[in-house]
Structure formats: structure tokens, C-alpha cells
C-alpha positions, -999 to 999 in steps of 0.1 A, spaced: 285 -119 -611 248 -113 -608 230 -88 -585 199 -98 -571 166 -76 -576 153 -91 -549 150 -66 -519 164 -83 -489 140 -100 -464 134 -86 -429 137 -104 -403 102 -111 -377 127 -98 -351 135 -68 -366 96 -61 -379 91 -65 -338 116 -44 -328 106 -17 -355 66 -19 -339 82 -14 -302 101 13 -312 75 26 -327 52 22 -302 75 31 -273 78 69 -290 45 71 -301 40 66 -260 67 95 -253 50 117 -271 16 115 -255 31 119 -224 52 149 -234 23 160 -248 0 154 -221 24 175 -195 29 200 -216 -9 206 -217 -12 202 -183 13 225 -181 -6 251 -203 -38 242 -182 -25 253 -149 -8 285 -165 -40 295 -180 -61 291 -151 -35 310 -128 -37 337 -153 -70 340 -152 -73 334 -112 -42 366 -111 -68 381 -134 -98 376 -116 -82 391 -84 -73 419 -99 -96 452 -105 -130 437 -87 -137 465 -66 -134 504 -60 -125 519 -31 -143 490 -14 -174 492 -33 -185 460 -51 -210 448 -75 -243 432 -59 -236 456 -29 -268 478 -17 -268 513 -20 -263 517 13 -235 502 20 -222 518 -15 -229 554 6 -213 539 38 -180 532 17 -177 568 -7 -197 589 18 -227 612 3 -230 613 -38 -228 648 -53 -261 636 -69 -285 608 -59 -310 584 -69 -328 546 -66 -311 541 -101 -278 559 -98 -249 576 -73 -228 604 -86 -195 610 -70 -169 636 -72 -134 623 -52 -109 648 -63 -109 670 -92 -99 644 -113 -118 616 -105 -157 605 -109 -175 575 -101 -211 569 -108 -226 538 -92 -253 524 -111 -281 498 -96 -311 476 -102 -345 475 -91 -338 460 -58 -308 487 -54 -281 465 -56 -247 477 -76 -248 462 -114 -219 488 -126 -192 509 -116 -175 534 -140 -146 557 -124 -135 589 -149 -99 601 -144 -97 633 -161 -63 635 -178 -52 601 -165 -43 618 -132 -45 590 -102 -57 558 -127 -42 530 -124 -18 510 -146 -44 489 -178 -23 461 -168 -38 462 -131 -71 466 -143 -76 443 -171 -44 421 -173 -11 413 -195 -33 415 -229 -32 435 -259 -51 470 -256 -66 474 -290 -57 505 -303 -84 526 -324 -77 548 -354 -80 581 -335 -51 565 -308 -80 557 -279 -73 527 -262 -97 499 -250 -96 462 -232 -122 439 -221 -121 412 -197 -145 386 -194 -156 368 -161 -183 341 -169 -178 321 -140 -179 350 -117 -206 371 -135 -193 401 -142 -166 422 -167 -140 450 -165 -127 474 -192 -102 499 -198 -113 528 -221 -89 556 -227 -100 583 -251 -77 613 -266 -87 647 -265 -69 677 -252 -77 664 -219 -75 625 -222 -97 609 -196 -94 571 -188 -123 555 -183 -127 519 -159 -159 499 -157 -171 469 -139 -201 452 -146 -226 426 -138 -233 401 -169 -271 393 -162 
């Protein structure tokens, strides 16, 4: 008996069905695909809109504000000026209030002397990762380019740790 070397012949039916197969999960997979990134699309931009809601302002005061209504808002600074407001709230926490030439807030940095009466990074800047330096300080930065403006989270470690929250315009 001999044995053909001949490979056996397929069939045009089965070449078509092979091609719609084919092309019937090459079609699943753009739409599985396609959700899924829509999927990752609206995720990310509620992150970032949970994000952007978060640390904005301080005790009412925010950035393009004049200096008035900065005073109106924390009361009298400890010390004053066209450029910059100084304020003591408690013993353990500082703002300064920094503005432009037309006296309208670009930055706000609040000092809590060891930690006492900061909030939680997470409220301030978000889920991310806080890098953590060599000496143990910890810092995060969020970027809000369609808004204008950034917030960090900055705390040092000495024998009295003070964290360290900042807003500010990006001009």
C-alpha cells in the first residue's frame, strides 16, 4: 500500500469558514478592547476629577483671590505685605499667602509643626506613591494643567517633623 505525500486539499468552504472565523474574533477583540479602554478612560478621568476636587483651597482661601478677600477669610496676618500674608492659626499651624502684582493669590503654603492638625497625603494629593527620600522625608506632586495650578505634599524629618502643603498657580 502506498502513502501519499501529497498533503490533502482544503476545501474553498473550509478556506471561507477559516477567513470568517478569523475575522469574526479579530472583530471580538477590537470591541473587547475598545470597552476596556473606554473603561480605563472614564476611570482615569474620574480619578483625576476626585483628584481635582480634592485639596484646592484653604480654609476658604483660593488661588486668583485678592488680598482682600484673602484677609476677609483668615482675619489680620501676623505680618503683611503687597507681595505676601503671614499667618499664625494655632501653634502648630502657618500659612503664608503669596501674590502677584495685581494682588491676587498665586500660592498657598500651610506649615504643620509636628504633623499636628494636617491632613491625611491622600486628601491632599491623591491615591499615588509618595516618593520617599534617603533621609525618610516624604514628597508628592500633582499636576493640574487644565485648571492651572499644582498641589504637593512635603513632609520633612527632624526632631520636630513639620508637613508642608502647597498650592500653586502654573503661569
Amino acid at each position: 500500500m502506498k502513502t501519499s505525500t501529497h498533503p490533502s486539499r482544503i476545501s474553498p468552504i473550509e478556506v471561507i469558514c477559516y477567513l470568517l472565523g478569523m475575522l469574526l474574533l479579530l472583530l471580538l477583540a477590537t470591541v473587547i478592547a475598545k470597552g476596556q479602554s473606554q473603561a480605563e478612560t472614564k476611570a482615569v478621568k474620574a480619578h483625576a476629577q476626585t483628584q481635582q476636587q480634592l485639596y484646592r483651597e484653604y480654609r476658604g482661601v483660593r488661588l486668583g483671590m485678592t488680598a482682600a478677600e484673602v484677609r476677609t477669610k483668615l482675619g489680620d496676618p501676623v505680618l503683611k505685605s503687597d507681595e505676601q500674608d503671614f499667618y499664625t492659626l494655632s501653634p502648630n499651624e502657618t500659612a503664608q499667602i503669596a501674590y502677584d502684582t495685581t494682588k491676587k493669590v498665586v500660592t498657598i503654603s500651610i506649615d504643620y509643626t509636628g504633623g499636628v492638625g494636617a491632613p491625611d497625603y491622600k486628601t491632599v494629593v491623591g491615591e499615588g506613591v509618595l516618593l520617599q527620600r534617603p533621609d525618610g522625608s516624604l514628597f508628592r506632586m500633582v499636576l493640574y494643567d487644565s485648571e492651572r495650578f499644582w498641589v504637593s505634599y512635603n513632609k520633612g524629618v527632624s526632631a520636630v517633623p513639620i508637613v508642608t502643603i502647597t498650592i500653586g498657580s502654573i503661569r
